[in-house]
mmCIF file as Biopython writes it, N, C-alpha, C and O atoms, coordinates in Angstrom:
data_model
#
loop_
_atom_site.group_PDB
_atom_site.id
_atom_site.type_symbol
_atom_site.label_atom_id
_atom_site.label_alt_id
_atom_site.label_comp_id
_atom_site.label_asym_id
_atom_site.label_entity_id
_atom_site.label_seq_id
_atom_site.pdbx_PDB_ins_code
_atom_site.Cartn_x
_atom_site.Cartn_y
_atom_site.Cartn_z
_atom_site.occupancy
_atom_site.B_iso_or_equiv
_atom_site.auth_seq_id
_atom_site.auth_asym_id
_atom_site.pdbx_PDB_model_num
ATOM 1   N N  . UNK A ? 1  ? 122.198 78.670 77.183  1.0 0.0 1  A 1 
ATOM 2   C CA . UNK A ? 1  ? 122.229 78.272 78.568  1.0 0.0 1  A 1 
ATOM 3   C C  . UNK A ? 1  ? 122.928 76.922 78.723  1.0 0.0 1  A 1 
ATOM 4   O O  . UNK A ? 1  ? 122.342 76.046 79.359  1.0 0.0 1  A 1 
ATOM 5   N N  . UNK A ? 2  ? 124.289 76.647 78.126  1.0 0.0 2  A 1 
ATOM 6   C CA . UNK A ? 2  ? 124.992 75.337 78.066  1.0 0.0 2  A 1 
ATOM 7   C C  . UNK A ? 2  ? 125.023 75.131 80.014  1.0 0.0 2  A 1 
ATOM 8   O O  . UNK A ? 2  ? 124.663 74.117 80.612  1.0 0.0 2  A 1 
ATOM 9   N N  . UNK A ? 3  ? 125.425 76.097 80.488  1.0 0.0 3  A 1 
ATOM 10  C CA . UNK A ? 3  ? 125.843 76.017 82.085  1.0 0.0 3  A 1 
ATOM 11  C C  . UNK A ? 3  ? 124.526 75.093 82.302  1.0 0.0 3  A 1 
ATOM 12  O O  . UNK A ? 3  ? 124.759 73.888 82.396  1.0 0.0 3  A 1 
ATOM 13  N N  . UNK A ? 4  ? 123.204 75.496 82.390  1.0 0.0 4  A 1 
ATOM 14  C CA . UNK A ? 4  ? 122.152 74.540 82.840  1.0 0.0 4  A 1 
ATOM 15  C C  . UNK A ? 4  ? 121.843 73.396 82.082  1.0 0.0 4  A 1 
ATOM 16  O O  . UNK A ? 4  ? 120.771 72.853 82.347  1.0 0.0 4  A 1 
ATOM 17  N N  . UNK A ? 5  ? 122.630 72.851 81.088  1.0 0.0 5  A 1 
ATOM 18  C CA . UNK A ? 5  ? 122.353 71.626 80.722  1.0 0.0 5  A 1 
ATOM 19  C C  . UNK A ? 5  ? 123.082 70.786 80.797  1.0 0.0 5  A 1 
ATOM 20  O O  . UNK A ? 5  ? 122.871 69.726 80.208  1.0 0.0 5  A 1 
ATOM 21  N N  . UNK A ? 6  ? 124.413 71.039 81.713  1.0 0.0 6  A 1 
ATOM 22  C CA . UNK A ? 6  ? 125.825 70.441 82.049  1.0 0.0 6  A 1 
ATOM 23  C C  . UNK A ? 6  ? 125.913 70.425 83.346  1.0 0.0 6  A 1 
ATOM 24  O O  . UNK A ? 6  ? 125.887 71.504 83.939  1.0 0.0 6  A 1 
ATOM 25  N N  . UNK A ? 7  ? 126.045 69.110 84.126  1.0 0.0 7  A 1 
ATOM 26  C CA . UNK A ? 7  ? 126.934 69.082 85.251  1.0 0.0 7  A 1 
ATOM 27  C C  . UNK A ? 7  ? 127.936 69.579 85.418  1.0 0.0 7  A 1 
ATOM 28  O O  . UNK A ? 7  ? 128.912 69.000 84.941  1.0 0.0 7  A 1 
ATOM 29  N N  . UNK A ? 8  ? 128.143 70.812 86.133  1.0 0.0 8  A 1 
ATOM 30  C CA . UNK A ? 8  ? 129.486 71.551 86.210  1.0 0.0 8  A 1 
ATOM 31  C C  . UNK A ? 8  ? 129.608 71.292 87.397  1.0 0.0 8  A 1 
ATOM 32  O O  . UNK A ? 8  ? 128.604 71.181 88.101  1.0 0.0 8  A 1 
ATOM 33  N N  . UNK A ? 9  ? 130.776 71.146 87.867  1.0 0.0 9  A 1 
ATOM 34  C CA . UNK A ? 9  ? 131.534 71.037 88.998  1.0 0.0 9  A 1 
ATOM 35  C C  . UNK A ? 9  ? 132.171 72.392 89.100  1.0 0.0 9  A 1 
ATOM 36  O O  . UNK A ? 9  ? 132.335 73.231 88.215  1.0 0.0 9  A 1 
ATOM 37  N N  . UNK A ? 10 ? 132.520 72.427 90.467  1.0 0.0 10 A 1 
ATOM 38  C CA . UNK A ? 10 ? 133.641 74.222 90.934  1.0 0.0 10 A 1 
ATOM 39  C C  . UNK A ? 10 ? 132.938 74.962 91.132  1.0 0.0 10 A 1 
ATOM 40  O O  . UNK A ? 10 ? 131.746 74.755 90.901  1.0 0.0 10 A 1 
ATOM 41  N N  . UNK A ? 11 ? 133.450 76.308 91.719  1.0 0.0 11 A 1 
ATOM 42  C CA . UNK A ? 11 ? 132.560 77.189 92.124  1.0 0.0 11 A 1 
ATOM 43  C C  . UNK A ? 11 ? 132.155 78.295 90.476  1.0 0.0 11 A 1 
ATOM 44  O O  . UNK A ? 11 ? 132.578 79.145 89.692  1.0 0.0 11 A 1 
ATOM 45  N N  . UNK A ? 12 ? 131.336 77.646 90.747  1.0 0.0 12 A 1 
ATOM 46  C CA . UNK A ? 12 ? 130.245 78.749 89.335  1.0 0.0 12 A 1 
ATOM 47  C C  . UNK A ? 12 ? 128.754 79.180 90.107  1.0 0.0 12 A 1 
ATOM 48  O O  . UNK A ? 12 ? 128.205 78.267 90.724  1.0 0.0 12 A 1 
ATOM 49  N N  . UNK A ? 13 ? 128.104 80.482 90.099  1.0 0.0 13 A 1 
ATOM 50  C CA . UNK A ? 13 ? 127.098 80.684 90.214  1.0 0.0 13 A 1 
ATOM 51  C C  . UNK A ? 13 ? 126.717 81.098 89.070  1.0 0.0 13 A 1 
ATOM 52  O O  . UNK A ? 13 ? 127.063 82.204 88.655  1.0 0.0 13 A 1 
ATOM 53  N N  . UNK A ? 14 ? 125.723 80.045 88.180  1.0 0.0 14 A 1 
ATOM 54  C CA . UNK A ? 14 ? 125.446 81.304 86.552  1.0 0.0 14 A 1 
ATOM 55  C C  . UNK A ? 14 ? 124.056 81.976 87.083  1.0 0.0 14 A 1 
ATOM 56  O O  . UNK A ? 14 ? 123.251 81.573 87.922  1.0 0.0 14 A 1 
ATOM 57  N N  . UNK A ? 15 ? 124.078 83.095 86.317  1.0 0.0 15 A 1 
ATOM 58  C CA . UNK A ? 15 ? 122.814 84.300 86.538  1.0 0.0 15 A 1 
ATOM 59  C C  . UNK A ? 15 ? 122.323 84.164 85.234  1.0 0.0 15 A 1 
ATOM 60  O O  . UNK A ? 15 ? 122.861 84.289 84.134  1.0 0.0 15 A 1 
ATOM 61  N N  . UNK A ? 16 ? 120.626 83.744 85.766  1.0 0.0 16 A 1 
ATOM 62  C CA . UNK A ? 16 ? 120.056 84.129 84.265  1.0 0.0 16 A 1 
ATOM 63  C C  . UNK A ? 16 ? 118.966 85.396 84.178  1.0 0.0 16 A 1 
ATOM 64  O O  . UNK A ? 16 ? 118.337 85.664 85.202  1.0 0.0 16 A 1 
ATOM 65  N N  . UNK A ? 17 ? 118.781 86.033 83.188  1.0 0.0 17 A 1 
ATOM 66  C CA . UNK A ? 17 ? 117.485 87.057 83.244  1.0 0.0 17 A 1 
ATOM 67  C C  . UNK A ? 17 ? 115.848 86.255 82.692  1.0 0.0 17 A 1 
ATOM 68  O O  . UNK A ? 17 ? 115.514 85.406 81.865  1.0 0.0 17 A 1 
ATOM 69  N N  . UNK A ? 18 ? 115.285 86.978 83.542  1.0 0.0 18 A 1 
ATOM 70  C CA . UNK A ? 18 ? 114.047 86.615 83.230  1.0 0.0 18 A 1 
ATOM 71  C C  . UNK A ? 18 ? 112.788 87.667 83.543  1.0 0.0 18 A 1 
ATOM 72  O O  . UNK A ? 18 ? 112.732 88.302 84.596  1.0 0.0 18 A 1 
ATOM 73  N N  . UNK A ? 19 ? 111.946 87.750 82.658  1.0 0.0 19 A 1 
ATOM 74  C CA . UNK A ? 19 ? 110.744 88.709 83.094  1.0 0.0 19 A 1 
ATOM 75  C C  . UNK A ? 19 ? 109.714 88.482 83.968  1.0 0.0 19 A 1 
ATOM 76  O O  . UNK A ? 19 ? 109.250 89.325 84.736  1.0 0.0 19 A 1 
ATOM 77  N N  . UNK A ? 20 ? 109.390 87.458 83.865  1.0 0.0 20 A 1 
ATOM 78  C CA . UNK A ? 20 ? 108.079 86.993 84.933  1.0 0.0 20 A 1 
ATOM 79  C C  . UNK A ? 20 ? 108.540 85.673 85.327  1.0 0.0 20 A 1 
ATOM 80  O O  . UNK A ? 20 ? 109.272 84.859 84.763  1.0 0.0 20 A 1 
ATOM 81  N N  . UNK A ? 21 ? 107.672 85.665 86.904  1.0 0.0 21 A 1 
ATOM 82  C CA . UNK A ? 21 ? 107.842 84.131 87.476  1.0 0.0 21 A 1 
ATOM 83  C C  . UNK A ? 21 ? 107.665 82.957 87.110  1.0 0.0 21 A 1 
ATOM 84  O O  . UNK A ? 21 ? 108.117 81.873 87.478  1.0 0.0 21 A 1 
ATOM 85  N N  . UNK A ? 22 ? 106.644 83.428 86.002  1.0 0.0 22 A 1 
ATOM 86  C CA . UNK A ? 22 ? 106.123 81.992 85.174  1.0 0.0 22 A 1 
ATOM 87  C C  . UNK A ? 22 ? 107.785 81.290 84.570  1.0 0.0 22 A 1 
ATOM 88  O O  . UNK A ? 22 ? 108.193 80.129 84.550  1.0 0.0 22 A 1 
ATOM 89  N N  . UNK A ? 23 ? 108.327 82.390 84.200  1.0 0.0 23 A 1 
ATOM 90  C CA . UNK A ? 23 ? 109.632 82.478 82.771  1.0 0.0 23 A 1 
ATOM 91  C C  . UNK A ? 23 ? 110.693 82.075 83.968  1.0 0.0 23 A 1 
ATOM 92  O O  . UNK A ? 23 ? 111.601 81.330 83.599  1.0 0.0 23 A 1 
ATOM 93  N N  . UNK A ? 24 ? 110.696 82.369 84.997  1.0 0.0 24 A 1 
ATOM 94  C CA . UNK A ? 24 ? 111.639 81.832 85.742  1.0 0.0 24 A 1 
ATOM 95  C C  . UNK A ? 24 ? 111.635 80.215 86.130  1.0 0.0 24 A 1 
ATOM 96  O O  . UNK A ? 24 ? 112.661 79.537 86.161  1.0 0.0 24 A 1 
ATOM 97  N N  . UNK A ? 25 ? 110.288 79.712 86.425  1.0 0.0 25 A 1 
ATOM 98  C CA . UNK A ? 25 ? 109.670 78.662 87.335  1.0 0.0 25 A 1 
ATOM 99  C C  . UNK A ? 25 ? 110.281 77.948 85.866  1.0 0.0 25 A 1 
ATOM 100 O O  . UNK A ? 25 ? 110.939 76.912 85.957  1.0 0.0 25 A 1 
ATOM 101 N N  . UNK A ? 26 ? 110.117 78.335 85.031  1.0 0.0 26 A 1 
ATOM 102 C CA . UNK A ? 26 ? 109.824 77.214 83.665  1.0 0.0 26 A 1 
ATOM 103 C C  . UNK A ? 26 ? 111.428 76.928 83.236  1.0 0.0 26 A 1 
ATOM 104 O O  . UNK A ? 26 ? 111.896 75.834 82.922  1.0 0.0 26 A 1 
ATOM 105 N N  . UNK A ? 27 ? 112.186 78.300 83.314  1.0 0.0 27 A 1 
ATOM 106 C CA . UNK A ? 27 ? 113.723 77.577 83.216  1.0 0.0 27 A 1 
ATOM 107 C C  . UNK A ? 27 ? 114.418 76.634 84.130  1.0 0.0 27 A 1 
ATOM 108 O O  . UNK A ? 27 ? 115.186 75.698 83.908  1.0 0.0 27 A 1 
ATOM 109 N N  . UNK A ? 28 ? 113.879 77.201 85.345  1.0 0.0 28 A 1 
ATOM 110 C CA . UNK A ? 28 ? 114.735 76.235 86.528  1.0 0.0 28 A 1 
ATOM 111 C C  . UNK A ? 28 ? 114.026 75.057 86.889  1.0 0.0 28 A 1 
ATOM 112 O O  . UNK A ? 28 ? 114.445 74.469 87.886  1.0 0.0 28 A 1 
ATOM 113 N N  . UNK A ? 29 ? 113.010 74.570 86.274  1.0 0.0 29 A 1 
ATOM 114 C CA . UNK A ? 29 ? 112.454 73.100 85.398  1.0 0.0 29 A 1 
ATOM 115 C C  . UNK A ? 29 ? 112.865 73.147 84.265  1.0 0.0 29 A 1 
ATOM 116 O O  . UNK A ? 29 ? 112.114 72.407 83.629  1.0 0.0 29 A 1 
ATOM 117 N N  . UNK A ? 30 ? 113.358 73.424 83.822  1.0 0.0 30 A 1 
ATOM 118 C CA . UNK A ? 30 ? 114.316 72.938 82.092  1.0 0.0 30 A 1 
ATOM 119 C C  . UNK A ? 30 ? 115.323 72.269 82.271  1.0 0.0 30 A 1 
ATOM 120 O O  . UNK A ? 30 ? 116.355 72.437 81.620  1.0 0.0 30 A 1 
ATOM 121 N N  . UNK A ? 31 ? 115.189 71.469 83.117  1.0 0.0 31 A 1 
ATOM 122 C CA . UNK A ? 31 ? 116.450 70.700 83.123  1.0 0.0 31 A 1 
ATOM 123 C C  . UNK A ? 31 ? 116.647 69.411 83.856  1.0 0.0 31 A 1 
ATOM 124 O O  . UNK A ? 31 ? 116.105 69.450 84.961  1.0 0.0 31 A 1 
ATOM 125 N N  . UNK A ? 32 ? 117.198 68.382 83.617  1.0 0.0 32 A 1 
ATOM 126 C CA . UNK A ? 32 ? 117.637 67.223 84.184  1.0 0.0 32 A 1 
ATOM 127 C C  . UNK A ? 32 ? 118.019 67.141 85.660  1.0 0.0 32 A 1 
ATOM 128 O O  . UNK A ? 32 ? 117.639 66.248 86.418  1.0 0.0 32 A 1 
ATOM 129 N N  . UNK A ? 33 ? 118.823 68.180 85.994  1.0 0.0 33 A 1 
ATOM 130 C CA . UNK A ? 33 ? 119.517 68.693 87.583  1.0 0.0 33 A 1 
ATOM 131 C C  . UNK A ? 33 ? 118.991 69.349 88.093  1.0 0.0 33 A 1 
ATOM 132 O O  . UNK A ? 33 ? 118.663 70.337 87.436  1.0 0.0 33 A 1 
ATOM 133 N N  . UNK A ? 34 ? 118.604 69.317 89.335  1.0 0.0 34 A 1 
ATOM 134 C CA . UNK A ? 34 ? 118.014 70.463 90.257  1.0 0.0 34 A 1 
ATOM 135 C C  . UNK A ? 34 ? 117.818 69.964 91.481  1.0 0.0 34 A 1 
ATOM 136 O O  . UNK A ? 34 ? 116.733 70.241 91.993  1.0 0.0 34 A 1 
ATOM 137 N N  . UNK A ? 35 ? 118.948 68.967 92.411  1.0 0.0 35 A 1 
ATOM 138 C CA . UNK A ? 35 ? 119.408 69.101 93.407  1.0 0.0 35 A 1 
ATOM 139 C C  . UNK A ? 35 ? 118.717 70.183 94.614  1.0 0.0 35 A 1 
ATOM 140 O O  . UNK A ? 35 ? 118.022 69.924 95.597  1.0 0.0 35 A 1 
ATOM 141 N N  . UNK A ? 36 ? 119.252 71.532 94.058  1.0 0.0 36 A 1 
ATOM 142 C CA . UNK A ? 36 ? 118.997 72.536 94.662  1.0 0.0 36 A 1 
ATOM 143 C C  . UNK A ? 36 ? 118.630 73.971 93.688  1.0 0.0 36 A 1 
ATOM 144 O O  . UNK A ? 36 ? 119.085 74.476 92.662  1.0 0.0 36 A 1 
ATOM 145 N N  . UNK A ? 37 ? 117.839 74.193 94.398  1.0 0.0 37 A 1 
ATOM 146 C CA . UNK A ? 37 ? 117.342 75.854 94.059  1.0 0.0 37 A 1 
ATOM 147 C C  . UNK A ? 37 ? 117.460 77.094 94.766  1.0 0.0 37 A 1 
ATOM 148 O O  . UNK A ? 37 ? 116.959 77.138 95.890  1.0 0.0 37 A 1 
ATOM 149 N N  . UNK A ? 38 ? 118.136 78.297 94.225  1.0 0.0 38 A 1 
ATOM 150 C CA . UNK A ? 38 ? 118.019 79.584 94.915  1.0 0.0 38 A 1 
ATOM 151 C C  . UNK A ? 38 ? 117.587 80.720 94.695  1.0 0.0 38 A 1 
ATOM 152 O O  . UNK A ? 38 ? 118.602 80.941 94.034  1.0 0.0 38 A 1 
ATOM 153 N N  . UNK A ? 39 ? 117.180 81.416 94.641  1.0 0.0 39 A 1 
ATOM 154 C CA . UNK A ? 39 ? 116.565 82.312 94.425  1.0 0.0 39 A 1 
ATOM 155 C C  . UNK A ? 39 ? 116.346 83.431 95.588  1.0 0.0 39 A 1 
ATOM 156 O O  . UNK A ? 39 ? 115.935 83.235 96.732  1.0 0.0 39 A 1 
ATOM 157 N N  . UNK A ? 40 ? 116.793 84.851 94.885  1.0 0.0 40 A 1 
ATOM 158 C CA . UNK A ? 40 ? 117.207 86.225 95.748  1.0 0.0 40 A 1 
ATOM 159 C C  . UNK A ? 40 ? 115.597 86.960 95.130  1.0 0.0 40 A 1 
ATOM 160 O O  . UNK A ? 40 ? 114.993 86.775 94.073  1.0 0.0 40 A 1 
ATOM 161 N N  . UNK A ? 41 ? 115.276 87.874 96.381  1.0 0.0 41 A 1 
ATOM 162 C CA . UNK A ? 41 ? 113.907 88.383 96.126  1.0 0.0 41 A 1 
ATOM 163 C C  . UNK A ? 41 ? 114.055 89.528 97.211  1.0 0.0 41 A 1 
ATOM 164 O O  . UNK A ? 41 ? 115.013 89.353 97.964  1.0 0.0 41 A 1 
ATOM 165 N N  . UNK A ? 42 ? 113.551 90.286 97.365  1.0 0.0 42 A 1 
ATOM 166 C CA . UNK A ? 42 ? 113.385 91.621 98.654  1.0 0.0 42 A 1 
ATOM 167 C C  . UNK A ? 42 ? 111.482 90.738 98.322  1.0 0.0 42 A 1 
ATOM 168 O O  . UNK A ? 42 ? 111.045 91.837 97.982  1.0 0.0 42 A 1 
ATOM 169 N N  . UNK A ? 43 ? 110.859 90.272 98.249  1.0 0.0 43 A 1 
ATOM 170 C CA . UNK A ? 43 ? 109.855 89.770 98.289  1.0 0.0 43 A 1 
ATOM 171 C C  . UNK A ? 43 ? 109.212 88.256 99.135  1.0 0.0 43 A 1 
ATOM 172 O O  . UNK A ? 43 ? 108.789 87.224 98.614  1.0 0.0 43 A 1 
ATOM 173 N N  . UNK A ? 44 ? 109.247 88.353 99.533  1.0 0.0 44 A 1 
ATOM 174 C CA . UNK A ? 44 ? 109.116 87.225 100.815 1.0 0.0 44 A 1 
ATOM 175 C C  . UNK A ? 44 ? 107.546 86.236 100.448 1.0 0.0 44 A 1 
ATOM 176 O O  . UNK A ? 44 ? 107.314 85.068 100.762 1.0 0.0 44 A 1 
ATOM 177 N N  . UNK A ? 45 ? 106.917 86.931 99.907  1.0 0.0 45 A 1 
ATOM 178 C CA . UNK A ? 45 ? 105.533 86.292 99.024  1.0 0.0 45 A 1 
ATOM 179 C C  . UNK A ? 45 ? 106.371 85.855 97.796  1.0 0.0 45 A 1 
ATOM 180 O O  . UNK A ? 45 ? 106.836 84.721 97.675  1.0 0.0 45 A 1 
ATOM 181 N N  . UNK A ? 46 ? 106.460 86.446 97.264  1.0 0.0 46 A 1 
ATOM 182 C CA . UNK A ? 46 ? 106.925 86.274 95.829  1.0 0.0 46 A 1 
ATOM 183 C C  . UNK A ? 46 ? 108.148 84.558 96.212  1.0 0.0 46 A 1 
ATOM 184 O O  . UNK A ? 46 ? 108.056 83.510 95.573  1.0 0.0 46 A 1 
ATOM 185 N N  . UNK A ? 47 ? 108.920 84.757 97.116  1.0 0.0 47 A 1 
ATOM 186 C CA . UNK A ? 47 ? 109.943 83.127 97.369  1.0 0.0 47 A 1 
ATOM 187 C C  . UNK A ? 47 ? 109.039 82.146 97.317  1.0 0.0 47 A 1 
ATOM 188 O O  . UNK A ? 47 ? 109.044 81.239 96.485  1.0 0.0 47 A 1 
ATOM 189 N N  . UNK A ? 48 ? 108.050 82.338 98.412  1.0 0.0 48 A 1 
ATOM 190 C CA . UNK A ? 48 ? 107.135 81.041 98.513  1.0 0.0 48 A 1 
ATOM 191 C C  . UNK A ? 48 ? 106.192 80.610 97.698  1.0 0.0 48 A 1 
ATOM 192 O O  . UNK A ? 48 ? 105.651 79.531 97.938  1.0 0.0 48 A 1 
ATOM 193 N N  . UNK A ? 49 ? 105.774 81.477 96.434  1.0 0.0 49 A 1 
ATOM 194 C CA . UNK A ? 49 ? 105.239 81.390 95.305  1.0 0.0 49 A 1 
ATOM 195 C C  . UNK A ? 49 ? 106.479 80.448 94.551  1.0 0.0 49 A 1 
ATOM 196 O O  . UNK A ? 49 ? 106.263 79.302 94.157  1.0 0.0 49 A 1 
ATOM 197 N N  . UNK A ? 50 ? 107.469 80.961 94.457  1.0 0.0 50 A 1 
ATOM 198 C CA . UNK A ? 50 ? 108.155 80.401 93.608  1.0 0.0 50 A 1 
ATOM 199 C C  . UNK A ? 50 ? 108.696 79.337 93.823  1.0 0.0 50 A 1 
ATOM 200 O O  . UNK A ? 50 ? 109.027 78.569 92.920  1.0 0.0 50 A 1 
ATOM 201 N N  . UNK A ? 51 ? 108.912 79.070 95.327  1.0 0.0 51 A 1 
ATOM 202 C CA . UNK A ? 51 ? 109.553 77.784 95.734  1.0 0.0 51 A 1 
ATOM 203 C C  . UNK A ? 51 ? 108.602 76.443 95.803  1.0 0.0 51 A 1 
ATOM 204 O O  . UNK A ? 51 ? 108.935 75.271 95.977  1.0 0.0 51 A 1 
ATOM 205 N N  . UNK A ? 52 ? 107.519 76.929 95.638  1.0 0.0 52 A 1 
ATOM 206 C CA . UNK A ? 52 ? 106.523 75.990 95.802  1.0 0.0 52 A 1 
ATOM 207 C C  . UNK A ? 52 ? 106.231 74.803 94.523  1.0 0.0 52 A 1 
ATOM 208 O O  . UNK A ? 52 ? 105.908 73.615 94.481  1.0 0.0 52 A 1 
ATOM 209 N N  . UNK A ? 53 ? 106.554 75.900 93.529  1.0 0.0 53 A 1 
ATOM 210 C CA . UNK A ? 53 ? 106.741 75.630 91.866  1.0 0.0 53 A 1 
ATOM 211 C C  . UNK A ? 53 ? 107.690 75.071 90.950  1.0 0.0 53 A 1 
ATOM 212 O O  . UNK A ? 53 ? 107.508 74.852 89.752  1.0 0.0 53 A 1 
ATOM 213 N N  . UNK A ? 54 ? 108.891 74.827 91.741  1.0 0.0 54 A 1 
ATOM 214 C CA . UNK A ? 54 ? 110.104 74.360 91.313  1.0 0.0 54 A 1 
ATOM 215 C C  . UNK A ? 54 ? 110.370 72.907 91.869  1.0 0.0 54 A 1 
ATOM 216 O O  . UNK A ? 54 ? 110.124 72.612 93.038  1.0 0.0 54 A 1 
ATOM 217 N N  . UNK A ? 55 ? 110.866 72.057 90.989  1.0 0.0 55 A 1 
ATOM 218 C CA . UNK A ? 55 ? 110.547 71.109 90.820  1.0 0.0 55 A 1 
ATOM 219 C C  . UNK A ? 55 ? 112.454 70.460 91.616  1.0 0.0 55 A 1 
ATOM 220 O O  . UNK A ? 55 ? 113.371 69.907 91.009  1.0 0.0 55 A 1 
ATOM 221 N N  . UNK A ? 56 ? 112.388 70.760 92.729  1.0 0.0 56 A 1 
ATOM 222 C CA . UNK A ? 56 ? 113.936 70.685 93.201  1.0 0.0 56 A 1 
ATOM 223 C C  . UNK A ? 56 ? 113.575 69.955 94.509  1.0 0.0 56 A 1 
ATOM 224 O O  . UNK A ? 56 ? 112.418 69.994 94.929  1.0 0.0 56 A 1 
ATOM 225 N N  . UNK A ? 57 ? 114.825 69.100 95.343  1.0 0.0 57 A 1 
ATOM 226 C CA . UNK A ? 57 ? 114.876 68.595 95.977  1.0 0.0 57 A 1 
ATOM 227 C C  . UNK A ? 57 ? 115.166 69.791 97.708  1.0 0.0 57 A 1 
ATOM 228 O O  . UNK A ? 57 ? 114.957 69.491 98.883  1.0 0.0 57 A 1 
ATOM 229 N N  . UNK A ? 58 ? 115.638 70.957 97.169  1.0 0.0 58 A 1 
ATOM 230 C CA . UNK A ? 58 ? 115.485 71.875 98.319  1.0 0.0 58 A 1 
ATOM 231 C C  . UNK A ? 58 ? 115.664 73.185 97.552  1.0 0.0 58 A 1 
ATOM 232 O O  . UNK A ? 58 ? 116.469 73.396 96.645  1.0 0.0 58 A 1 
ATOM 233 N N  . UNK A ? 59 ? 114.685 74.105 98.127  1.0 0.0 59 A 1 
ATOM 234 C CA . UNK A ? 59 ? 114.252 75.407 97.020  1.0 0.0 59 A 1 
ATOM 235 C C  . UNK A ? 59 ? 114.438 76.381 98.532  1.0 0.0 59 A 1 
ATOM 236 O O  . UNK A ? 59 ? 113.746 76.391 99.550  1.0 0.0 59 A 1 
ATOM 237 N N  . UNK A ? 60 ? 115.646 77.138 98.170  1.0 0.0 60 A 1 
ATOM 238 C CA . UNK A ? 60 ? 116.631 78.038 99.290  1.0 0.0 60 A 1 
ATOM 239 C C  . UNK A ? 60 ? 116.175 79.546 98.790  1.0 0.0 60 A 1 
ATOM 240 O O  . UNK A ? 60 ? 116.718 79.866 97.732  1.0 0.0 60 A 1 
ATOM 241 N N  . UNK A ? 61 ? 115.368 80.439 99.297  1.0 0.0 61 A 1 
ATOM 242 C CA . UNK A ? 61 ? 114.768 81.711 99.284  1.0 0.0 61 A 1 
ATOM 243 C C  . UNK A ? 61 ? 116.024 82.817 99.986  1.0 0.0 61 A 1 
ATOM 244 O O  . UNK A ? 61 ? 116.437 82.479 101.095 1.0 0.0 61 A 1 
ATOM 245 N N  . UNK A ? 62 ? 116.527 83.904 99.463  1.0 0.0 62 A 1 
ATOM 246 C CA . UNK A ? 62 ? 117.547 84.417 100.522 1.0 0.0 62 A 1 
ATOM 247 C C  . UNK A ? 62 ? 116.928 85.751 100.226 1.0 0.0 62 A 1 
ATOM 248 O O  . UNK A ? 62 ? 116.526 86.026 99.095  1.0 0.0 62 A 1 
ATOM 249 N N  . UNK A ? 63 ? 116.829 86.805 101.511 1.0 0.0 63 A 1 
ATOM 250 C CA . UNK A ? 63 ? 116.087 87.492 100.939 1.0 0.0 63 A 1 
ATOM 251 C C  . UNK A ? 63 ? 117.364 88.937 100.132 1.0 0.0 63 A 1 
ATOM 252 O O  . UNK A ? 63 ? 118.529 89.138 100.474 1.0 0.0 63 A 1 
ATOM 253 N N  . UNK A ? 64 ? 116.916 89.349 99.529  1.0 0.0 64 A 1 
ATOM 254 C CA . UNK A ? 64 ? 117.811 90.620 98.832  1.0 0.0 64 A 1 
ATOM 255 C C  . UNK A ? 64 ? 118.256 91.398 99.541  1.0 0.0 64 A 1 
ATOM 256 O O  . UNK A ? 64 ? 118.912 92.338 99.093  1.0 0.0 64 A 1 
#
């Protein structure tokens, strides 16, 4: 996961996989940067669980 441990500039969206929310919440706190957070869901409970948990200056829910 070099992309999340590097300030990249340009248009990059990297995609990572993950199994559970815990495994998600815990990567997108793995890191120095987090400006911003996004996260795609058809789950509208499940965003505000997760946005609540992330350790970002604005945590952006879009739904699927």
């Amino acid at each position: 996961m070099m992309m999340a441990r590097e300030e990249t500039f340009g248009p990059v969206a990297p995609l990572f996989r993950f199994e559970t929310e815990a495994e998600a919440v815990r990567m997108a706190n793995d890191t120095e940067f987090g400006l911003a957070s996004y996260f795609y869901t058809r789950d509208l409970a499940r965003s505000w669980r997760v946005a609540r948990r992330w350790n970002t200056a604005l945590s952006v829910s879009i739904p699927a």
